[in-house]
N, C-alpha and C positions, 0 to 999 in steps of 0.2 A: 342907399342913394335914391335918389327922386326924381322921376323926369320932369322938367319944364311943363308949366299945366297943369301937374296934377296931385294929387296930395296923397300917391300911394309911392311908400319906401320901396327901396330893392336894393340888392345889393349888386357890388360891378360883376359884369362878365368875365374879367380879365386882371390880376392884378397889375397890369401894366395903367390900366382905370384909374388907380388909385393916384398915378406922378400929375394925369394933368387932365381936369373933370372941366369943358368949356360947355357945360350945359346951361351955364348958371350966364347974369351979366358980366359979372367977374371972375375970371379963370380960378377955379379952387384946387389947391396941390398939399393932396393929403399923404403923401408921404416924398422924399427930393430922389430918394431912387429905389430899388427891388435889390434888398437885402441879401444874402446869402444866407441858407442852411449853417447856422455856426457850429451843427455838429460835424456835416458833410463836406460842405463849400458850395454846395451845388444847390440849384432853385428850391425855395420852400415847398414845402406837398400843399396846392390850392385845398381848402374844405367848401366841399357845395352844399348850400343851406338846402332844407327839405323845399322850399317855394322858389328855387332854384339862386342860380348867381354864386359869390364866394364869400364866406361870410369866416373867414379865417382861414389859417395855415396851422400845419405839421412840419416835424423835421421826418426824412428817410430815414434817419438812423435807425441801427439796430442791435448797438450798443447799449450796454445796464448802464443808467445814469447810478451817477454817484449819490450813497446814500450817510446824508451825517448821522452822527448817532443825536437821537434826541430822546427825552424823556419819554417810559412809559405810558402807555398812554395817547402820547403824539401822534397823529396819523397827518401826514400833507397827502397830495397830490403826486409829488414824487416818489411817496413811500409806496404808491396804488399801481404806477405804473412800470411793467418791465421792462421796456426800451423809450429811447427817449424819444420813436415815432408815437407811442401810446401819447403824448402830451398834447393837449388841444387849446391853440387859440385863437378865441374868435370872440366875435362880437357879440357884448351882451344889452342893445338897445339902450344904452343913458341908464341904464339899473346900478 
């Protein structure tokens, strides 16, 4: 995010930030509302970028996600991680 002004990025404080951002001329709503944990039910885990702010979310759980079998070979992201708090996402700048 960006304040009015100036042309250095951040990201929001609060993911409550993200329903309703009136910094701009015209109100921007980057998300209609704060999701649930669909492992838990309960609030996502905020992630805070290293230059601060929240630059994605985790789940709590600490539950084995489920794992398909896939080919030899195959490695995801889910095969790496052991619970399905290990998962991370966030934002990767327009890349």
């Amino acid at each position: 995010m960006r304040h009015a002004g100036t042309r250095r990025h951040r990201y929001p404080d609060h993911l409550g930030d993200l329903l309703k951002d009136a910094r701009h001329l015209v109100t921007r709503r980057y998300l209609r509302q704060l999701y649930p944990d669909p492992m838990t039910g309960q609030a996502l885990v905020p992630l805070i970028a290293p230059q601060g702010g929240i630059w994605g979310v985790a789940s709590a759980s600490k539950e084995r996600p489920i794992r398909a079998a896939l080919p030899r070979g195959v490695v995801t992201i889910e095969h790496q991680a052991n619970t399905y708090s290990d998962w991370r996402f966030t934002y990767l700048g327009g890349q």
